[in-house]
RODO-2510 file (C-alpha; in nm, 4 decimals, decimal comma):
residues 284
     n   res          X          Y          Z
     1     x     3,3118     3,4753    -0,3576
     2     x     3,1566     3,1707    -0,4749
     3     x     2,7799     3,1598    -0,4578
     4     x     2,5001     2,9125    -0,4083
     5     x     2,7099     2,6365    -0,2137
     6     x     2,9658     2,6577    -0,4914
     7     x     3,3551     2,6177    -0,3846
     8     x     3,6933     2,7180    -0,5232
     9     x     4,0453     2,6078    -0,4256
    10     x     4,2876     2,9105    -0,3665
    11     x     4,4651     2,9046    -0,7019
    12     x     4,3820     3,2052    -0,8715
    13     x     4,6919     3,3677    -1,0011
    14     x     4,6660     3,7431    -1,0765
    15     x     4,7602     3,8901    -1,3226
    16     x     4,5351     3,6093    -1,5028
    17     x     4,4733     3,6020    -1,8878
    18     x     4,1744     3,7897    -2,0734
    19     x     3,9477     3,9541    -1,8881
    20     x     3,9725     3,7173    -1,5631
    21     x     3,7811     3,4279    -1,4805
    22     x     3,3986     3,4079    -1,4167
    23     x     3,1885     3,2184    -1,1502
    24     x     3,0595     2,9702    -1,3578
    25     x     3,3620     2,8957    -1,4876
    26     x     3,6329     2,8761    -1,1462
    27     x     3,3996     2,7598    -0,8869
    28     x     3,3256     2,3876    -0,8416
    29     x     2,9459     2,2564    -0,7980
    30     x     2,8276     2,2534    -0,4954
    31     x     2,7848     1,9345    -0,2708
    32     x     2,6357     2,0655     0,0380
    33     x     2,3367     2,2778     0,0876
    34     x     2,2088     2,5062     0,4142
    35     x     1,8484     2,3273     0,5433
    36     x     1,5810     2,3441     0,3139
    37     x     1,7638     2,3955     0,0316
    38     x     1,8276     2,1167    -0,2114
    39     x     2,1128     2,0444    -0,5124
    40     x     1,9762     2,1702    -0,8540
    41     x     2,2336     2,2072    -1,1727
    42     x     2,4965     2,2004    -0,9372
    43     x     2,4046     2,5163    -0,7033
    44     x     2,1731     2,5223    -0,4191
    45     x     1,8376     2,6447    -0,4367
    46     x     1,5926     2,6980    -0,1834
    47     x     1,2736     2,4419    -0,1911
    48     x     0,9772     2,5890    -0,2734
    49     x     0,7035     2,7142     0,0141
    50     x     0,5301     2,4288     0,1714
    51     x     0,7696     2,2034     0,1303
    52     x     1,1535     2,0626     0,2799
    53     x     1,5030     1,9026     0,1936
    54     x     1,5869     1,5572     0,3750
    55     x     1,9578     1,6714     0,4441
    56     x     2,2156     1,8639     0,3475
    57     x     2,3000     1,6703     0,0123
    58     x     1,9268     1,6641    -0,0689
    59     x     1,8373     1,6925    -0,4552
    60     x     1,4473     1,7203    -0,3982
    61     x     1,2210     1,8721    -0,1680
    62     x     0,9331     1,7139    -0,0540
    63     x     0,5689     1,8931    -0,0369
    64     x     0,4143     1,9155     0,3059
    65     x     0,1215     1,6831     0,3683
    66     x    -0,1918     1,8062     0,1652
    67     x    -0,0034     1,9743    -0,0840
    68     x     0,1225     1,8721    -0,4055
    69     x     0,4441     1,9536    -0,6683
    70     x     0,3567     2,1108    -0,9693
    71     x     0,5633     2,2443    -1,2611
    72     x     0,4186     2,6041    -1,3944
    73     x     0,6172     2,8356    -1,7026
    74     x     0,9132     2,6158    -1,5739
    75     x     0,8867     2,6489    -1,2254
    76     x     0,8386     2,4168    -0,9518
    77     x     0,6206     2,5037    -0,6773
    78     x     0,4177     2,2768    -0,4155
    79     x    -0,0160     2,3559    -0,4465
    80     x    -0,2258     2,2920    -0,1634
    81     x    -0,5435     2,0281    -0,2954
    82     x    -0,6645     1,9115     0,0823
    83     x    -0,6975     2,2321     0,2638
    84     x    -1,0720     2,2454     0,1708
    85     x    -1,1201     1,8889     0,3423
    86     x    -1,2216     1,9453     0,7179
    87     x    -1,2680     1,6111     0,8104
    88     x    -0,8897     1,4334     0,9335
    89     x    -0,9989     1,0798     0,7915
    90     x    -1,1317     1,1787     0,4712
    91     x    -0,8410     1,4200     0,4117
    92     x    -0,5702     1,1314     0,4767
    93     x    -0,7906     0,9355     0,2717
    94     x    -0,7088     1,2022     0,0256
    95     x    -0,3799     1,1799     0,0591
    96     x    -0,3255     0,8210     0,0121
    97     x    -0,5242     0,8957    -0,2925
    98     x    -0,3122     1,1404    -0,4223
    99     x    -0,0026     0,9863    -0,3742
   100     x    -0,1260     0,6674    -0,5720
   101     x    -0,2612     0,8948    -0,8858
   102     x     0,0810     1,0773    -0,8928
   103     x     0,2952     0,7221    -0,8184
   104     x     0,0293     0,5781    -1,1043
   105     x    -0,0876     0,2911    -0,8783
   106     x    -0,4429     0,1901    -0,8409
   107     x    -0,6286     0,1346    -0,4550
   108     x    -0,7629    -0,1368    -0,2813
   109     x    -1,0791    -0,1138    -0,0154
   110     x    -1,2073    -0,3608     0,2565
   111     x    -1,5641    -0,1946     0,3962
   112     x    -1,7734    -0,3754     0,6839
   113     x    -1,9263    -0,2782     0,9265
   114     x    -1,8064    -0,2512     1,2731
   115     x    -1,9740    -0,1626     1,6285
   116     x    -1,7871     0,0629     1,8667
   117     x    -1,8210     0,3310     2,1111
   118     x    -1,6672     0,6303     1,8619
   119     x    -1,4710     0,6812     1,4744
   120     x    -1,1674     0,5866     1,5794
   121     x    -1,2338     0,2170     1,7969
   122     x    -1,4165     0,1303     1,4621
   123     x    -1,1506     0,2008     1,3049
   124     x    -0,8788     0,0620     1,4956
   125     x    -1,1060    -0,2988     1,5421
   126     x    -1,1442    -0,2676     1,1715
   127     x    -0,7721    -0,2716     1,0877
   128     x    -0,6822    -0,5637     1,3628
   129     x    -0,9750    -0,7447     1,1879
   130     x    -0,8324    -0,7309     0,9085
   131     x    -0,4733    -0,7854     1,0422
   132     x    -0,3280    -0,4952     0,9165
   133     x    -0,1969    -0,1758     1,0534
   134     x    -0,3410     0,1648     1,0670
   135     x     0,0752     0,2743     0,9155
   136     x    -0,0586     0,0530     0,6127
   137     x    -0,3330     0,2723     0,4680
   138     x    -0,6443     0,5463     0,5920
   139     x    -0,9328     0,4542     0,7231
   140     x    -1,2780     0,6422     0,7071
   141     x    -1,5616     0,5226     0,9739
   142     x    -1,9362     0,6940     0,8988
   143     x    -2,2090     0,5878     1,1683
   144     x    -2,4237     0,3919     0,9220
   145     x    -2,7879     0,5384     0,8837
   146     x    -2,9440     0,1851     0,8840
   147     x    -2,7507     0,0532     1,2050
   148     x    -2,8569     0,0188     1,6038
   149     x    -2,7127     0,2925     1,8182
   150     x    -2,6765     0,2067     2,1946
   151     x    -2,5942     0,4385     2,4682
   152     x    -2,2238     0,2470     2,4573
   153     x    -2,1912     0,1979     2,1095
   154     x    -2,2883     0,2663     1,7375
   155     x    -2,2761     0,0981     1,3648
   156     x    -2,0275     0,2787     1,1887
   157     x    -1,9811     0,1957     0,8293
   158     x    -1,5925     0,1341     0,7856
   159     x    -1,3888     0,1787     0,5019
   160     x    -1,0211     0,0981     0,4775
   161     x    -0,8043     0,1893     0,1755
   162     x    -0,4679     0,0585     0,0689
   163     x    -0,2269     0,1559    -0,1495
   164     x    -0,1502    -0,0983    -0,4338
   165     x     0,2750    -0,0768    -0,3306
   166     x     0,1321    -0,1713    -0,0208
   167     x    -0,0835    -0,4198     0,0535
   168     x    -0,1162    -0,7001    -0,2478
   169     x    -0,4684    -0,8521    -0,4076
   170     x    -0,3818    -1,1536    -0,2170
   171     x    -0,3485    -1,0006     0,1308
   172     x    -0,6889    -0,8224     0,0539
   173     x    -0,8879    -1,1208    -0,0248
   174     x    -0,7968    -1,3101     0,2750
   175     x    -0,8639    -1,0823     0,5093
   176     x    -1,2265    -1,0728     0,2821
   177     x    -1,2367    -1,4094     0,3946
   178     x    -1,0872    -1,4083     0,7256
   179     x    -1,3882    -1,1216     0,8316
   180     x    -1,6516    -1,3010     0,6387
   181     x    -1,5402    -1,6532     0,8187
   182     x    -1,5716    -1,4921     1,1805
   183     x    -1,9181    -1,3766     1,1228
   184     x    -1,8023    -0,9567     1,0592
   185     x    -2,0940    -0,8116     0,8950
   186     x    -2,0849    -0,6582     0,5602
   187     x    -1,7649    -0,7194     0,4335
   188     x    -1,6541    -0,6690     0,0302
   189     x    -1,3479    -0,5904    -0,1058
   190     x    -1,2037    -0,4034    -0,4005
   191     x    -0,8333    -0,4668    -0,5687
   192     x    -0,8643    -0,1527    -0,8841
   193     x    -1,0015     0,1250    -0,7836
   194     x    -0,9061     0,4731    -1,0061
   195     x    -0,7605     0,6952    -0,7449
   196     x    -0,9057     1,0045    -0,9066
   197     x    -1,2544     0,8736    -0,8982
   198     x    -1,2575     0,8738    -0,5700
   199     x    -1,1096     1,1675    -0,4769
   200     x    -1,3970     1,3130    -0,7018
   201     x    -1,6620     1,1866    -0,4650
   202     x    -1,4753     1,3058    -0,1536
   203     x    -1,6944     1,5854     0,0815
   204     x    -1,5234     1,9427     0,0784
   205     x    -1,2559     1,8884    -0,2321
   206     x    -1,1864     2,1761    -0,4792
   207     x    -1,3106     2,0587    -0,7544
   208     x    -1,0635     2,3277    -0,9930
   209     x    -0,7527     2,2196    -0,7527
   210     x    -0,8906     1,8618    -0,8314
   211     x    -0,8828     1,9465    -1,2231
   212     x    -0,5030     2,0663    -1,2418
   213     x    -0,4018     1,7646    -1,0108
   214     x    -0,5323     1,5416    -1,2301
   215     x    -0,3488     1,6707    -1,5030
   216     x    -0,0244     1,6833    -1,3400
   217     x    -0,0756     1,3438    -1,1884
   218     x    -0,1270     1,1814    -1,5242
   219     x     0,1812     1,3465    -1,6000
   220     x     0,3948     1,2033    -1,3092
   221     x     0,2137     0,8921    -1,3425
   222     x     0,4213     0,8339    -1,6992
   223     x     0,6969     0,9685    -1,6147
   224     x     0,7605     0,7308    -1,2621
   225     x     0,8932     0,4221    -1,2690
   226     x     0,7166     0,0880    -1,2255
   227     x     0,6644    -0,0421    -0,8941
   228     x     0,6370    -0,4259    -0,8776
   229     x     0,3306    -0,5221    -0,6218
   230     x     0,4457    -0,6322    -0,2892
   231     x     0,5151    -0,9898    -0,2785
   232     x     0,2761    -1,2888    -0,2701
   233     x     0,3769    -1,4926     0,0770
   234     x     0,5021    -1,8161     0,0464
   235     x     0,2574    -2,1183     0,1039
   236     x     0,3094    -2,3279     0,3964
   237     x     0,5380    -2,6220     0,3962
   238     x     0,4316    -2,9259     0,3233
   239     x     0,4290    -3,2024     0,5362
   240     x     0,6759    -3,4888     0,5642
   241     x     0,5994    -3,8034     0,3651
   242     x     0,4584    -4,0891     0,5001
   243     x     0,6510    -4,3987     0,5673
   244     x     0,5389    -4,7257     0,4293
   245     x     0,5246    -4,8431     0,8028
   246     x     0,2799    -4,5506     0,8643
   247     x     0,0551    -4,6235     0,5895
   248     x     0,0612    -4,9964     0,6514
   249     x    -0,0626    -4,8799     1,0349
   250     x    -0,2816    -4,6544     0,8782
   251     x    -0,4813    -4,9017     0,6367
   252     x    -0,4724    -5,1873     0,9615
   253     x    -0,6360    -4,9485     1,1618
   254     x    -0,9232    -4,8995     0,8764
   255     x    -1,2762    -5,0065     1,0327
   256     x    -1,3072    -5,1437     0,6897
   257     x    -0,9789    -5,3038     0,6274
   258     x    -1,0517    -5,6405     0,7857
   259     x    -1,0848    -5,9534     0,5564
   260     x    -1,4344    -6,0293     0,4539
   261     x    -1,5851    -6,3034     0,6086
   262     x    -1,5817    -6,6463     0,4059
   263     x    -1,9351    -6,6431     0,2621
   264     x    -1,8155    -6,3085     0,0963
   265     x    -1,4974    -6,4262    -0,0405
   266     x    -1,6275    -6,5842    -0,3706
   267     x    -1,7363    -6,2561    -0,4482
   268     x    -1,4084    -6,0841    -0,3923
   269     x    -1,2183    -6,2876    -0,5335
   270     x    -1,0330    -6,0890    -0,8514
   271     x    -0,9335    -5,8611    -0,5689
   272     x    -0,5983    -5,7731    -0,4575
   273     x    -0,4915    -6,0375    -0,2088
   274     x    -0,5760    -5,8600     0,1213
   275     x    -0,6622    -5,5602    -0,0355
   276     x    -1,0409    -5,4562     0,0253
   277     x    -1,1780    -5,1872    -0,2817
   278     x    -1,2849    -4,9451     0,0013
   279     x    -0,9023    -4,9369     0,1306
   280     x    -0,7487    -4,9562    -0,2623
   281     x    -0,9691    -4,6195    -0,2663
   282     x    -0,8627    -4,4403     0,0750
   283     x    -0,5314    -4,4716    -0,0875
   284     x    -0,6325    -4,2810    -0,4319
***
């Protein structure tokens, strides 16, 4: 029989010539795979621990969250670098991270600070703040050492992190300006950020694990294609022009469009007919 999802019509003859025909040679690739398996040099092969196949005509596996793929003596397997991180923000923080060193992108951050009863409210006001979604990036909220702490609420200092496919430069600085325009309280932004520095800095990472990512992240990094940044949105339209009737109603409604009286005429008098300096500027 033919193995590893491979197929074979029933036209074998016997006697056949030589010594017969092989595997490799009679049976057809294969084109669908059991779960978990994906299409590899046309056989199926099971994905590695730790990770899955999207269907049945998969030809990748993708690592479980918190792990990674890595290639070692030829071999694909998927290594856990986030199971050291206790702490559910900063290891989805992590992972954004990750995912942006091996895709080769760099980050953006937004930090403020927000007041709120617990993590997650600061959290959640800081993304509708900044009118995004929680879907668009991670979000880390530390109760700020510095800020007031009620019996109903605390100062948490927020940080939210974007990945640069994402969430454009553009997007980031207005809702910079958006935050700093309603009176939210220590708001910066940053549009470059090397995702590997940061996971560096991050509480509870293995710092070996770390080492070997960054290796094989540089590696995927030149391998993937570019991404083009997310669009810039269109301005808004302009409006209509003006009819001449409208600026002629415009100018007669001037406080300062009126003809001078007569003593001031001589003085006016290499003017425009009717036509005042003050309104000869409005219309500059």
């Amino acid at each position: 029989d033919c193995t590893a999802g491979r197929t074979k019509a029933a036209n074998s003859a016997i006697p056949g010539t030589g010594d017969g025909e092989t595997e490799a040679s009679a049976c057809g690739a294969a084109s669908s795979c059991s779960a978990n398996q994906y299409i590899s040099g046309g056989v199926c092969t099971a994905c590695p621990a730790q990770s899955t196949s999207d269907d049945a005509k998969s030809k990748y596996c993708v690592c479980d969250g918190g792990h990674y793929a890595i290639k070692t003596a030829g071999v694909w397997n998927c290594a856990a670098l986030l199971d050291d991180i206790a702490d559910e923000s900063l290891k989805k923080k992590a992972q954004l991270l990750a995912d942006s060193a091996i895709a080769g992108e760099k980050v953006k951050k937004i930090t403020l600070k927000e007041e709120a009863s617990d993590k997650d409210s600061a959290c959640s006001s800081a993304f509708t703040k900044a009118d995004m979604k929680s879907a668009d990036g991670a979000c880390v909220a530390t109760a700020s050492a510095s800020g007031r702490r009620r019996l109903s609420a605390t100062t948490y200092d927020v940080e939210l992190l974007f990945s640069a496919s994402t969430v454009s430069d553009d997007a980031i600085k207005a809702a910079e300006l958006e935050m700093k325009n309603n009176g939210v309280q220590g708001v910066t932004s940053q549009t470059s950020m090397d995702p590997i520095n940061e996971l560096k800095v991050i509480t509870g990472i293995n710092t070996n694990k770390l080492q070997t990512f960054e290796a094989e992240a540089a590696a995927a990094a030149a391998a993937a294609p570019l991404v083009p940044p997310p669009p810039t949105p269109p301005p808004p339209p302009s409006p209509p022009p003006e009819s001449r009737t409208g600026r002629r109603r415009r100018r007669d409604s001037h406080p300062r469009s009126r003809i001078r009286p007569a003593r001031h005429r001589a003085r006016t008098r290499h003017q425009l007919p009717h036509t005042p300096r003050s309104v000869v500027r409005s219309w500059l």
